[in-house]
C-alpha positions in Angstrom: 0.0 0.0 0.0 1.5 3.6 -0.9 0.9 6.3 1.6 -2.1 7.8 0.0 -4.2 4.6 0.3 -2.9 4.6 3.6 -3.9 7.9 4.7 -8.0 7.1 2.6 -8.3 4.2 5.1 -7.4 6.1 8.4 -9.4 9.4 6.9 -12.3 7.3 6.0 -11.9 5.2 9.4 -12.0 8.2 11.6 -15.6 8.9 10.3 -16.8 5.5 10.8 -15.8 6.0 14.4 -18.8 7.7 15.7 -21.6 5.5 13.8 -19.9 2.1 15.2 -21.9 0.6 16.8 -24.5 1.3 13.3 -21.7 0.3 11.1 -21.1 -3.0 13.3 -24.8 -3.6 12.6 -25.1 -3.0 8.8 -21.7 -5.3 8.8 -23.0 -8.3 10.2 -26.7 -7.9 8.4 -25.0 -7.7 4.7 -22.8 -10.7 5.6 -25.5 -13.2 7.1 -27.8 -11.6 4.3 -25.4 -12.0 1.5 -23.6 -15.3 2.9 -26.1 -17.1 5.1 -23.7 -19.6 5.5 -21.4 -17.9 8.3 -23.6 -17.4 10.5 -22.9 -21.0 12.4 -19.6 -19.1 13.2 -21.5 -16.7 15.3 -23.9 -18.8 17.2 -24.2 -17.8 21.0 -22.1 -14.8 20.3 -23.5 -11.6 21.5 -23.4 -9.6 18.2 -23.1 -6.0 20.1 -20.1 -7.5 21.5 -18.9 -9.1 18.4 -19.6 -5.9 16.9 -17.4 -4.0 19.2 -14.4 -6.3 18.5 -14.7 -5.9 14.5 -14.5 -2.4 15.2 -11.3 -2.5 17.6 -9.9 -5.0 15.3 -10.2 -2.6 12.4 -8.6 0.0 14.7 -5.7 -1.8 15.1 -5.3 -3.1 11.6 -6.2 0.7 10.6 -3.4 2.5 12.8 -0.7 0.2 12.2 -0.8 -0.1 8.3 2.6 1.7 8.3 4.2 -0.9 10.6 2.7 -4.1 9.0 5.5 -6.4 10.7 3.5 -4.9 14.3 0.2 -5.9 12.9 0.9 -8.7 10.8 1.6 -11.2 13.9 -2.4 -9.8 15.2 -3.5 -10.9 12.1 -1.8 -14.3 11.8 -3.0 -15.4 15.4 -6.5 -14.0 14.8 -6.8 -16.0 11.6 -5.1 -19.6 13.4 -8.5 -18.7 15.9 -10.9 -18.3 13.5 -10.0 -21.8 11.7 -11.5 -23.0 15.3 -14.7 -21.5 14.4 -14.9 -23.2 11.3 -13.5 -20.3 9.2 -12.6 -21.5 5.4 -10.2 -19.7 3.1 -13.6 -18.7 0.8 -15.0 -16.5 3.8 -12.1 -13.9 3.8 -13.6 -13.1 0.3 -17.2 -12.5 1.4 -16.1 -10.3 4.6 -14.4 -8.2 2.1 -17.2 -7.6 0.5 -19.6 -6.6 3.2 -17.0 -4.6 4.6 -16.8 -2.7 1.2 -20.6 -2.2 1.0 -20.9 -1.8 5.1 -18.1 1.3 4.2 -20.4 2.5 1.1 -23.8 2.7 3.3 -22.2 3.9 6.4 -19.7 7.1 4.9 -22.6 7.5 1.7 -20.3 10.1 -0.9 -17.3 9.8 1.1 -16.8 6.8 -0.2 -15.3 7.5 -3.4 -13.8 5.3 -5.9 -9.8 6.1 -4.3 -11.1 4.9 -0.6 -13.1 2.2 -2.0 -9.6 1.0 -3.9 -7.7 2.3 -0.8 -9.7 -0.3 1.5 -9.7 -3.4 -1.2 -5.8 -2.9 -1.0 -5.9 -2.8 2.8 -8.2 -5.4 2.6 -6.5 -7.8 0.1 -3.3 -7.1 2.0 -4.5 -8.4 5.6 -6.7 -11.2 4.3 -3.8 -12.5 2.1 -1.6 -12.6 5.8 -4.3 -14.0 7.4 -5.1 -16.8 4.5 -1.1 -17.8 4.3 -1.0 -18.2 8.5 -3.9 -20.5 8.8 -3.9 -22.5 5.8 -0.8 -22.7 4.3 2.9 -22.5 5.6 4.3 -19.8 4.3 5.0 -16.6 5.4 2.3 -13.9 3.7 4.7 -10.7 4.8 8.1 -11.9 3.4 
C-alpha cells in the first residue's frame, strides 16, 4: 500500500468512528444476508459485543498499516482462531465484500472510488496474511 491509500483508510476510518456501533450492525446484516452460511460461526455470540471487537480490530489493523511487521503477527494469530470457528479460506472473500458495502452505506459520498480502492488494497493485503498463516505454511509478509 503507498501512503495515499494509507492515509484514505485512516481518513475514512476516523468517520466511521462515531456510527460504530451502526456500522457493526449494517456489517454483520449484509454478511448473514449475503452469505447465510457464516452465520454458524457466530452462534451464541453476543453480536453487540462481536460488533465491538470488528470495530477494535479494524482499529488496530487501521493505525498500524505503516508498521505491517506490528500488525501482521495480530493478524496471523487472529486468523489460526478463526480456523476453530470453522473459518474456510472462501470466507475472507465474502467479509471483504460486506465490509466494502458496510463502508459504502455507512460514509454514503465519502466513499469514493480512491477509498473504496484504498480499502480493497488494505483489505487484500491483511486477508492475504491471514489466509497464508492459517492455511498454508508460508509466510504472507516476506
Amino acid at each position: 500500500m503507498n501512503e495515499t491509500q494509507i492515509d484514505l483508510v485512516r481518513d475514512s476510518f476516523a468517520k466511521v468512528i462515531p456510527i460504530r456501533e451502526t456500522a457493526a450492525e449494517i456489517f454483520y446484516a449484509d454478511l448473514f444476508e449475503t452469505a447465510p452460511e457464516v452465520k454458524p460461526y457466530f452462534a451464541g455470540a453476543d453480536m453487540r459485543d462481536q460488533g465491538a471487537k470488528l470495530m477494535a480490530t479494524l482499529g488496530v489493523v487501521v493505525n498500524g498499516l505503516r508498521d505491517l511487521d506490528r500488525i501482521a503477527p495480530v493478524a496471523r494469530d487472529l486468523a489460526v482462531r478463526h480456523v476453530d470457528y470453522g473459518v474456510q479460506p472462501e470466507d475472507y472473500a465474502k467479509v471483504g465484500a460486506s465490509l466494502l458495502r458496510t463502508l459504502e452505506k455507512g460514509l454514503g459520498d465519502d466513499f469514493t472510488a480512491e477509498t473504496e480502492a484504498a480499502w480493497t488494497a488494505a483489505y487484500d493485503l491483511l486477508s492475504g496474511v491471514m489466509i497464508a498463516a492459517a492455511y498454508t505454511e508460508g509466510e504472507a509478509l516476506q
